[in-house]
C-alpha positions in Angstrom: 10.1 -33.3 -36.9 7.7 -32.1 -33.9 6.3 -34.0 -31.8 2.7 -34.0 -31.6 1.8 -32.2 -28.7 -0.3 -33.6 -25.9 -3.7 -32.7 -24.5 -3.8 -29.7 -22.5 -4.7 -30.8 -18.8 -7.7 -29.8 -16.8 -5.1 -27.3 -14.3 -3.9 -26.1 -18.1 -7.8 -25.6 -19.3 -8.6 -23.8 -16.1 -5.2 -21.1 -15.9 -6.4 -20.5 -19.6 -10.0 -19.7 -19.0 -8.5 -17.7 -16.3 -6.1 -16.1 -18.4 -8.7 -15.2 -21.2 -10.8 -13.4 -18.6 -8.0 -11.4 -17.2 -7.3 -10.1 -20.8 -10.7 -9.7 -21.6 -10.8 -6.7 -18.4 -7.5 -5.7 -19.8 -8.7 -5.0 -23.6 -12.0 -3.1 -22.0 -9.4 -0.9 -20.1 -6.7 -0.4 -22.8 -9.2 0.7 -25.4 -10.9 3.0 -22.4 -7.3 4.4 -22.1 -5.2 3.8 -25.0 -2.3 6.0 -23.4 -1.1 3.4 -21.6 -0.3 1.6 -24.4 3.2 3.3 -24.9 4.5 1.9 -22.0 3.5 -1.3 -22.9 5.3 -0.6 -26.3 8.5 0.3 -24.4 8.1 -3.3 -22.4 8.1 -5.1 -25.8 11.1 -3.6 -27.8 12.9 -3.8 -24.2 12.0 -7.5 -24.0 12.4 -8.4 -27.6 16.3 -6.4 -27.4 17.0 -8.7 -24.1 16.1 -11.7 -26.2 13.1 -12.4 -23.5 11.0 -12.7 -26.3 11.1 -14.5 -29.7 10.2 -12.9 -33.3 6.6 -14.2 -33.9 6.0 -13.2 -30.5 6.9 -9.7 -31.1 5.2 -9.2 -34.2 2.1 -10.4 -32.8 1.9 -8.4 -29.6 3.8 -5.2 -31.8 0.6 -6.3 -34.2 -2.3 -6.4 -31.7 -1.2 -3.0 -29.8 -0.8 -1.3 -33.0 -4.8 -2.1 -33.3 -6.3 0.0 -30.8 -7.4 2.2 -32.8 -9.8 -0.7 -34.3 -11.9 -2.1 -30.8 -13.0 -5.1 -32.5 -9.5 -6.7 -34.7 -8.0 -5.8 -31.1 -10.4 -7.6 -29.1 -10.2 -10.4 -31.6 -6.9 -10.9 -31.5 -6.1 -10.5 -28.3 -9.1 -13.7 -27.4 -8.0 -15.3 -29.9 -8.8 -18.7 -29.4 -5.6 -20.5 -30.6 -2.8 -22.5 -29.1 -0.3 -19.2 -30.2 -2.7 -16.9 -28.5 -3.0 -19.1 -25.3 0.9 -19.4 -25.1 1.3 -15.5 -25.4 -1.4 -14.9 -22.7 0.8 -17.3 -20.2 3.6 -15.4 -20.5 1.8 -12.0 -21.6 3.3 -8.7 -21.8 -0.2 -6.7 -20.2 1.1 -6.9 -17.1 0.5 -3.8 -14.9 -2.8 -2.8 -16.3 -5.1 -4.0 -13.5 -5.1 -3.1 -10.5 -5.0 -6.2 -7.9 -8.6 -5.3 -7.0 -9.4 -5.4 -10.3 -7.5 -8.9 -11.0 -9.2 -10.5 -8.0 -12.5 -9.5 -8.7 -12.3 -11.5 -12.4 -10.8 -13.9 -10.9 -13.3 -14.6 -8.4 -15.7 -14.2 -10.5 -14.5 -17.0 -13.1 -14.1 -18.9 -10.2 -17.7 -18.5 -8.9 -19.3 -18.7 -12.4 
């Protein structure tokens, strides 16, 4: 039986809000350039192979990349607002997509705002 789990703290709350905005950029610039979603494919079966990543976790980020081609399920699902969707977005597999002026600038900007 699972414990229940406890209340997220504020540090938590924030990296999350943090986290969202980040892949918010990176779902304008992967449907802007879809081609670099093959590497990102590559990244996932090579993670998912080295056991680095567990089933549901595969199928969802296998799922939400194979939705590209369909801006707005993408977008949703990638935002999602869920506990699953926060926990992928910690340890997300969109790395590499930004560029570290393009990271900085969101995250001065959530920081600001």
């Amino acid at each position: 039986m699972r414990r229940p789990r406890r209340a997220p703290s504020r540090a938590q709350i924030h990296t999350d809000a943090q986290l969202l905005a980040l892949h918010q950029l990176i779902a304008d610039k992967l449907l802007a350039q879809p081609e670099l979603a093959a590497p990102l494919l590559e990244k996932l079966e090579l993670r998912y192979q080295s056991g680095l990543i567990k089933h549901w976790g595969y199928i969802r980020w296998y799922s939400m990349l194979s939705q590209l081609d369909q801006p707005e399920l993408f977008r949703r699902a990638l935002l999602e607002d869920s506990e699953s969707m926060r926990r992928l977005r910690r340890k997300t597999l969109l790395t590499g997509i930004l560029t570290e002026t393009e990271r900085q600038q969101v995250l001065s900007q959530e920081f600001s705002g």
